[in-house]
N, C-alpha and C positions, 0 to 999 in steps of 0.2 A: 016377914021373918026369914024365910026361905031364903030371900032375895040379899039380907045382910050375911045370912050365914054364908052364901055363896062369893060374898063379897070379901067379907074375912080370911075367907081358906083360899083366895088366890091371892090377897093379899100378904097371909104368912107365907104359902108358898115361893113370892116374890122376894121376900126377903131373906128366905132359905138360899133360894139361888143366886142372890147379892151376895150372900154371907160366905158363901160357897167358892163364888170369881174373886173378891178378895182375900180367901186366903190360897187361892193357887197364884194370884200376879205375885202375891208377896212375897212368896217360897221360890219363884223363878230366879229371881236376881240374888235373893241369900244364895242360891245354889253357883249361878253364874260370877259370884264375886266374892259370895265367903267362901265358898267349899270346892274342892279340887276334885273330880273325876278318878276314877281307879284307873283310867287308860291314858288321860294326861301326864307328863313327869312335875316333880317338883319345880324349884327354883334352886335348891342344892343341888339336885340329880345332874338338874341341866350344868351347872357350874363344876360340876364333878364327869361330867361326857367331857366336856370342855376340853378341860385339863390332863384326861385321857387320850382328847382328839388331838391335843399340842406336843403331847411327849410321844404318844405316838408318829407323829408325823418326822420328830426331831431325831429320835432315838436311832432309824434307819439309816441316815445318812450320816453319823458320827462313827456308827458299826461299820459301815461300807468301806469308809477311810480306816479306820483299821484295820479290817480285812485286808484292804490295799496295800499298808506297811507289813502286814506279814507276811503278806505275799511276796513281796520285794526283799525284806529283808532274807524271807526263807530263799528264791532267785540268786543272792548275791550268797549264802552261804552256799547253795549246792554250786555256784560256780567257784567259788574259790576250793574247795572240796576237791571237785572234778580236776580244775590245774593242777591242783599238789599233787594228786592221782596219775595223771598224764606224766609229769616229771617223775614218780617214780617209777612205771613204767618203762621211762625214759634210763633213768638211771641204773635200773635191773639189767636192760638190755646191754647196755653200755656196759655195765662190770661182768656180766655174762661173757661178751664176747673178748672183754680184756681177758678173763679168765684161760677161757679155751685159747686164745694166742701164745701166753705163756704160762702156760702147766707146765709146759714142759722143759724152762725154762733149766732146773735144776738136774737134769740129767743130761742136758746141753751141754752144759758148763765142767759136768764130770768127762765128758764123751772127749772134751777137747784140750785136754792131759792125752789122750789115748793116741788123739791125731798130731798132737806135739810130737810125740817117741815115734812114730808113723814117720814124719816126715823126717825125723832125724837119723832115722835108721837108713832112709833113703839115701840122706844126702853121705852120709860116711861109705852104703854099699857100693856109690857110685866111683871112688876116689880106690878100691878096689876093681883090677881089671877081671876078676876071677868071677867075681859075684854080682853076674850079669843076668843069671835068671831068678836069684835073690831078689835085686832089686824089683826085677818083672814083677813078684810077686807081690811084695812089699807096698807095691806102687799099685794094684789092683784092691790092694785090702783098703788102700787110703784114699782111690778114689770112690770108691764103694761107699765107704763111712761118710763122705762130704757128698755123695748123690744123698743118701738117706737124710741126711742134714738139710742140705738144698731144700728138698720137699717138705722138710716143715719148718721153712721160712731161716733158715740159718743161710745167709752169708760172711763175704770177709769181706773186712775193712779194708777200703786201697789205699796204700800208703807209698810204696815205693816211687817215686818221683813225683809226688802227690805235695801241694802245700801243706806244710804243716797246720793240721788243724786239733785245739787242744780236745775237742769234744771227742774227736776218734781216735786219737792220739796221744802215746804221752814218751816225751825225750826222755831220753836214755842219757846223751851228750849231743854237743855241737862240736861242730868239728870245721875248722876256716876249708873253703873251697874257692877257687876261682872259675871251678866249670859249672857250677848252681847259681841259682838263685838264691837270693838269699832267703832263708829259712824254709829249706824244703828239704824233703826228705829223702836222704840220700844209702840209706840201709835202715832194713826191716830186721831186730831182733826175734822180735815174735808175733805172729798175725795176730789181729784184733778178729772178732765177730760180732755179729749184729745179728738177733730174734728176731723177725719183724720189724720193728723198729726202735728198738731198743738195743744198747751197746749191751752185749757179754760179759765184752771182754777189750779195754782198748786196745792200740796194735803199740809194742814196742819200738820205738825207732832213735837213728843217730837223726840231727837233723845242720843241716850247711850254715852256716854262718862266709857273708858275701868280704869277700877281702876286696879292697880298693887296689888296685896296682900301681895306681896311678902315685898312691898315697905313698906303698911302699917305695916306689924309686925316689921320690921326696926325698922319705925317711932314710934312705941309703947314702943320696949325696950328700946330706946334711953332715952325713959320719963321715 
């Protein structure tokens, strides 16, 4: 009896621990192929890295080219910016200096009424034998006023045996000569002046018109 009972309790025993191996093999592979680990990712997750991992890789290099055109474009605006800037620069300096050239244009222009009666006075004191220290004076006041002139850029226009030129010049009348040239200037009414480089004032003049001689003894024997 002894001998069965000890035969039975390893025998239930054995089949405890049968019972026992078959339900942990079974559990291994439900675990392994049904059921997903908490440190594993899904099949969405992954497909969702994915999709992160492609836009992110894309997204950099579409920025960068942007980046690029604004850079360029903002490049071509500060240069065109800066040229317009440079020209006016340019052109401040430029009407600045025009400026200070002739400011003083307008009291030039008054100044040279003063030196007309100047030299007119001169030239009648002189046709007087008496009024020889008159003139002295007269002639000291008038070269005085054209030094101060001089110095701020006022000269005269040359005309007196000068071609006629209409820019500095403007005829008064022609007058037939056989000792000129033809169309040159052969009496000065009134000096012209020049600011720098600008006329004041042109110069009055007679100006030669060229007689042929030849033409007129023609014209004489003809008669």
């Amino acid at each position: 009896m002894a001998d069965e009972l000890g035969r039975n309790e390893e025998e239930e025993g054995s089949e405890v621990e049968s019972e026992e191996r078959g339900l942990g093999d079974s559990c291994e592979p439900e675990r392994a192929g049904g059921y997903e680990s908490a440190d594993e990712p899904s099949a969405g997750q992954e497909a969702a890295q994915r999709t992160e991992a492609g836009d992110s890789g894309a997204a950099p290099g579409s920025e960068l080219l942007q980046y690029r055109r604004e850079a360029q474009e903002n490049y071509d605006r500060f240069v065109r910016v800066y040229a317009e800037f440079e020209n006016y620069k340019k052109r401040a300096v430029k009407d600045k200096t025009e400026f200070i050239k002739y400011a003083n244009e307008g009291l030039v222009k008054a100044l040279l009424g003063v030196i007309d009666n100047l030299e007119r006075a001169v030239d009648e004191s002189k046709k007087n034998a008496h009024a020889e220290e008159l003139v002295e004076g007269v002639e000291m006041v008038l070269n005085q006023f054209k030094d101060i002139l001089g110095k701020h850029g006022v000269r005269e226009v040359q005309a007196q045996g000068a071609p006629f030129d209409p820019n500095l010049h403007e005829a008064m009348m022609h007058e037939d000569s056989e000792e000129h040239d033809d169309n040159t200037v052969i009496e000065e009414f009134q000096r012209g002046y020049i600011l720098n480089d600008r006329l004041l004032r042109p110069a009055l003049v007679k100006v030669s018109r060229k007689v042929d001689k030849k033409a007129d003894v023609g014209l004489s024997e003809e008669k």
